[in-house]
C-alpha positions, 0 to 999 in steps of 0.5 A: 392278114390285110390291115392296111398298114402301110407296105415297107418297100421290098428290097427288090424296089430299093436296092436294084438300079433302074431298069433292072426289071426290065433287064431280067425279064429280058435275061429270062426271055433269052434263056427261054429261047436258047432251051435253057431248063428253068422248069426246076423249081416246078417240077419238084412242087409238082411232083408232091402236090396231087394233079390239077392242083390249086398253087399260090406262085407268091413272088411270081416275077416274070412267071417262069414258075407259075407258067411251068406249073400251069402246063404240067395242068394246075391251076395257079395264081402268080403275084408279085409286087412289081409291075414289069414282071407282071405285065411280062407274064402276062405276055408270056405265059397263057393261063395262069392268073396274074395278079400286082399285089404286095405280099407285106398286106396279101388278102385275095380273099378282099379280091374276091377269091375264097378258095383255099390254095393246095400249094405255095411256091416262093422261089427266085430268092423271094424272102431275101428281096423282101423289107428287111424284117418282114419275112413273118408276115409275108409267111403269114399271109401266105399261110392264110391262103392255104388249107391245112398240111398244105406244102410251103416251097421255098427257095433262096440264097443267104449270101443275100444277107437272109439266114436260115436262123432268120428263115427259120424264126420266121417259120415258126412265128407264122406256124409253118413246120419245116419237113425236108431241106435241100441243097437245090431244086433238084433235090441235092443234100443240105449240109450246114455248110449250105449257101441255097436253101430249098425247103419244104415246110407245112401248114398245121 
């Protein structure tokens, strides 16, 4: 979906101080170095999605992501709507391609790009940082990039203010069909009383 409406401001832009950006992509660096494993989220996409796969990284941030499942030998895409943390990936991480874009009007096929993706992981509390209600959409377009029955990972916290009632309307307004709901990445039983939600919906 692009018809160049124009973008509500994500709340990543709106509601952190200046310099926050800057500062995460620092936090993450430190981790990296002190061996700190921030390959979770990736390794669980990995593990259902067939080798040398084509993956979406929609709300890359900094690249942590889209740069773990590029060494495990995908071929992956990263965007995000900030460009520090674009910038920083490309730093960063080697191989993926790396691409400032807003998830609100999302249209890589305008950019040239026709395939259609195997994957998408939206990881690092994306939905939550999002304008508030635009949840839908940002699913939507992302589903529009996707084949049929491809794996929709996401990942957040609802003490962000983003519930799973909310989550999941937004599932079904862009078809998305929720198949398995974690606790966390490595795979920890939901129970309602869960605050992070990791789920793996699909493409109809």
């Amino acid at each position: 979906m692009s018809d160049n409406t124009p973008s509500p401001i994500p709340l990543w832009l709106t509601e952190n101080e200046e310099g926050h950006s800057q500062r995460f992509v620092e936090h993450f660096r430190d981790l990296r170095i002190k061996g700190a494993d921030l390959e979770g989220e990736a390794r669980l996409l990995d593990a259902i999605v067939a080798p040398h796969s084509l993956i979406l990284d929609a709300g890359c941030g900094a690249g942590r992501v889209a740069g773990a499942l590029h060494q495990r030998g995908h071929r992956v895409f990263g965007v995000d709507i900030d460009p520090i943390l674009i910038d920083a990936a490309k730093i960063d991480y080697l191989g993926p391609t790396w691409i400032q874009a807003d998830l609100y009007n999302l249209d890589l096929r305008s950019l040239g790009f026709k395939e259609e993706f195997d994957a998408c992981i939206l990881a690092g509390n994306v939905m939550p940082y999002l304008a508030v209600g635009t949840g839908a959409r940002v699913l939507s377009n992302v589903a529009k990039h996707l084949r049929k029955d491809a794996p929709v990972v996401v990942g957040f916290s609802q003490a962000r203010g983003y519930s799973l009632k909310e989550f999941d309307r937004d599932l079904s307004v862009a078809n998305l069909e929720t198949e398995l709901r974690f606790n966390s990445w490595d795979l920890r039983p939901w129970t309602s009383d869960s605050d992070y939600l990791v789920t793996i919906a699909r493409t109809r």
